[in-house]
Backbone as a ProteinNet text record, in pm:
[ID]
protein_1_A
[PRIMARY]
XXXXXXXXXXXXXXXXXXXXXXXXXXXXXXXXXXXXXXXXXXXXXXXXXXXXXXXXXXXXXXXXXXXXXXXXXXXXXXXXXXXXXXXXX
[TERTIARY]
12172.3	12158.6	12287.2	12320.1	12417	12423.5	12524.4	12521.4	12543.9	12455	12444.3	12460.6	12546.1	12561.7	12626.8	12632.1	12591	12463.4	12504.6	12355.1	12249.5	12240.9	12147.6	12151	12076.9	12087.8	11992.6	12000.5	11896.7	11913.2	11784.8	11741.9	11764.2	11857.6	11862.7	11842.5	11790.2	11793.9	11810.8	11917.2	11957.8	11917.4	11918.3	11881.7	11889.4	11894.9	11938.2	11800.9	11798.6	11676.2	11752.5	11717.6	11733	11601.2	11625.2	11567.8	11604.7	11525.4	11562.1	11551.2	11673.1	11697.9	11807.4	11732.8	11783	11764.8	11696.5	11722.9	11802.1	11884	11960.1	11931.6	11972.2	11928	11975.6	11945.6	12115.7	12069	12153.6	12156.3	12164.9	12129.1	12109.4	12110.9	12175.7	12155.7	12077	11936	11846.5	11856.7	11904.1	11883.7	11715.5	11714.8	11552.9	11577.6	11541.1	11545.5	11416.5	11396.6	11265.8	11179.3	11269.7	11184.2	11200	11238.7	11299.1	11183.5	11225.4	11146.6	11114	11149	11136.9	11225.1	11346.7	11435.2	11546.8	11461.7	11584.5	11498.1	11515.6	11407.1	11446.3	11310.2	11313.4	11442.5	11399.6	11520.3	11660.9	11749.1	11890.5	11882.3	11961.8	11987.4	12170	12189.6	12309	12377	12434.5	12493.8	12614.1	12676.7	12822.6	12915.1	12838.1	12894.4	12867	12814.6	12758.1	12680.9	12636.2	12487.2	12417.3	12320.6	12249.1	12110.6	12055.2	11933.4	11869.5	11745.5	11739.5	11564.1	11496.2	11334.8	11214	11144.2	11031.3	10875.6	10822	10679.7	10595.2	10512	10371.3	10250.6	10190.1	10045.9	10017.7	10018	9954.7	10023.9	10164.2	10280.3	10313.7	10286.3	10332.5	10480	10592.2	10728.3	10800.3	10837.6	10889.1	11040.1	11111.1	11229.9	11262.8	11354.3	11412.7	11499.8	11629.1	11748.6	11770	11827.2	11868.5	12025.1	12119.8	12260.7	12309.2	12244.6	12233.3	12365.1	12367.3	12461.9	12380.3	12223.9	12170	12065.8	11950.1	11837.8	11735.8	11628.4	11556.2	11431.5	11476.6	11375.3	11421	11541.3	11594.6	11535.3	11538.2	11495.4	11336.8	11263.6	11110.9	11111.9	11148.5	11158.1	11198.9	11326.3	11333.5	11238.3	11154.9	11018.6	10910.4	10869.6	10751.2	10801.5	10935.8	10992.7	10932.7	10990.2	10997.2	10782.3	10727.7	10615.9	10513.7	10541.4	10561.2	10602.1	10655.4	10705	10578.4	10517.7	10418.7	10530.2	10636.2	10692.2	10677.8
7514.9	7501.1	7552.4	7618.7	7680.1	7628.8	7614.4	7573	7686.6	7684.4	7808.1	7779.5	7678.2	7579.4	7488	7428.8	7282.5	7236.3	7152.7	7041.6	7153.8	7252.7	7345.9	7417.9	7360.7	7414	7516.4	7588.6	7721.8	7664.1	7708.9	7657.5	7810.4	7817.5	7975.5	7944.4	8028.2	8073.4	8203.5	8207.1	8350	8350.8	8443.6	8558.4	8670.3	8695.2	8874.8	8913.9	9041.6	9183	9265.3	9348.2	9491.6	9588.2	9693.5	9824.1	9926.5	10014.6	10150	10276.8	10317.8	10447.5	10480.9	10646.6	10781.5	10700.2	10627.1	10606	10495.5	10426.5	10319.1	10244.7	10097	9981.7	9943	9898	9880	9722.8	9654.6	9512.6	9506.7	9375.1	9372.1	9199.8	9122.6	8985.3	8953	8867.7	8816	8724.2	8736.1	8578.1	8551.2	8453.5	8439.7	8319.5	8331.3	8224.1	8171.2	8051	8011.7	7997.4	7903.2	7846	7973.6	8051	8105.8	8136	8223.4	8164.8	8262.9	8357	8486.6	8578.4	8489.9	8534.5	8608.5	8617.4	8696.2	8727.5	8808.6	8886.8	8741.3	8776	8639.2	8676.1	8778.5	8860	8884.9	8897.1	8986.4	9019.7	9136.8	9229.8	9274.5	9219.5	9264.6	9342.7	9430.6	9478.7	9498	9367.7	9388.7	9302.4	9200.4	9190.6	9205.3	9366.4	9401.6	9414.3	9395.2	9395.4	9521.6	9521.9	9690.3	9671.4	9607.9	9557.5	9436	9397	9333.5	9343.8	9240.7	9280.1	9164.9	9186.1	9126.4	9138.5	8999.9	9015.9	9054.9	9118.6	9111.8	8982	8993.4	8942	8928.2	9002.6	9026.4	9016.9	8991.2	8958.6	9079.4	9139.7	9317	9319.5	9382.3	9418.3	9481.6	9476	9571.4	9640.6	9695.3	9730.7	9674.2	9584	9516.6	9577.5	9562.3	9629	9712.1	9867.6	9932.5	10031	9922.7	9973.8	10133.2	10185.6	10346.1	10299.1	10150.4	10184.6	10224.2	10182.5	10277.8	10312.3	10374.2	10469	10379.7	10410	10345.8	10309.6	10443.4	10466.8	10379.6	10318.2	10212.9	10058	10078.1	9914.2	9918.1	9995.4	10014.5	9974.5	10057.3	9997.5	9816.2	9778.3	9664.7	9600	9618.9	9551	9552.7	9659	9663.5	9521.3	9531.2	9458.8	9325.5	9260.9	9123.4	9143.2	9181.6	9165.2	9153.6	9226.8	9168.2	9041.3	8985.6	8799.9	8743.4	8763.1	8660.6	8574.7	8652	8498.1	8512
9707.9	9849.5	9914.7	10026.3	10097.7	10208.5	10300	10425.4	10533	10623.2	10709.2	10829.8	10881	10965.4	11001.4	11098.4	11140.6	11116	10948.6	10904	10923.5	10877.4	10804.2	10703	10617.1	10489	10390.5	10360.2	10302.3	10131.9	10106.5	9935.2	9912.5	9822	9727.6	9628.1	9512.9	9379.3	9341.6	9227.5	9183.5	9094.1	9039.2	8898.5	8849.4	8754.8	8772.1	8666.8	8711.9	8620.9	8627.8	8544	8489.7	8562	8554.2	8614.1	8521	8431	8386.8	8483.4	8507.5	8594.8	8506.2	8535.3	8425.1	8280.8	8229.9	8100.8	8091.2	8155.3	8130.6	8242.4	8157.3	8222	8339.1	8488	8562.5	8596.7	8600.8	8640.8	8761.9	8784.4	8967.5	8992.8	9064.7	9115.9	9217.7	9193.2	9326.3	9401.8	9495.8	9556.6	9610.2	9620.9	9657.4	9754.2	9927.6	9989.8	10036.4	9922.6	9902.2	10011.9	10088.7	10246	10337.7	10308.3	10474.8	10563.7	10689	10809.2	10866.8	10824.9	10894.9	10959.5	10971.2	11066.8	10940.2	10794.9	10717.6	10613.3	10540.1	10446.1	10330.7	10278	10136	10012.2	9988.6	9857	9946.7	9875.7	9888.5	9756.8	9724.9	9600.2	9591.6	9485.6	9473.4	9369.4	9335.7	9210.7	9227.7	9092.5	9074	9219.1	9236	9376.4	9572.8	9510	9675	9679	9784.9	9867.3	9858.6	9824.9	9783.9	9868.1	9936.2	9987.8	10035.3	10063.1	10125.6	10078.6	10088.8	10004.5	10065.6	10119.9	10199.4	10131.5	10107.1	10081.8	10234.6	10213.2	10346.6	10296	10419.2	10348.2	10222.1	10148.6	10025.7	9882.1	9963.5	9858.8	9789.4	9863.6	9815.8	9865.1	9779.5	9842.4	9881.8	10027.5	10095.1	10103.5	10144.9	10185.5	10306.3	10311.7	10464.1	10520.3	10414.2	10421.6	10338.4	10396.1	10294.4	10325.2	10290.6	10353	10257.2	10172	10054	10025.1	9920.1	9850.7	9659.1	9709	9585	9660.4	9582.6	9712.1	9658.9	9760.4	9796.8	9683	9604.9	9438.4	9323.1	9363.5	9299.2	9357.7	9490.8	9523.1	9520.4	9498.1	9512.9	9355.2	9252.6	9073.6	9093.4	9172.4	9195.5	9278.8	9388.6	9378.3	9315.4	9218.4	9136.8	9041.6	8979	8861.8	8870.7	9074.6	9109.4	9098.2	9143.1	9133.4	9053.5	8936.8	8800.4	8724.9	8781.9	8771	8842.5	8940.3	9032	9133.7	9149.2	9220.5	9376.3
[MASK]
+++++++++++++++++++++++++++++++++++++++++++++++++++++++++++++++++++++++++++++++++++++++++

């Protein structure tokens, strides 16, 4: 749990996956903000530290691109939503 506030608190969970690009594996850290509300994409994506994205279900729990600050491209965070969608989560 994190505090984002005054007496507001956000439920996170992290985790990390792998992605094969060019042939090798690249690691990546998820945050997942279970409850959130809308007012911030569900995923953050990080590698090594920084922020590489940002990742949104629709309707259908299909996953989108929220944020994409190109510190990797976008063919990287799309492999990183097929991956998460592949889990069911």
């Amino acid at each position: 749990m994190v505090s984002v506030g005054r007496n507001i608190f956000v439920t996170m969970e992290k985790f990390e996956i792998s992605v094969p690009v060019n042939n090798q594996n690249q690691h990546f850290e998820i945050r997942d903000y279970m409850h959130h509300e809308g007012d911030k994409c569900k995923y953050e994506v990080f590698k090594e530290g920084k922020f590489v994205g940002s990742l949104e279900p629709d309707h259908h729990k299909i996953l989108h691109i929220c944020q994409n600050p190109g510190v990797v491209s976008e063919y990287v965070l799309n492999l990183i939503c097929d991956q998460l969608e592949g889990y069911h989560i």
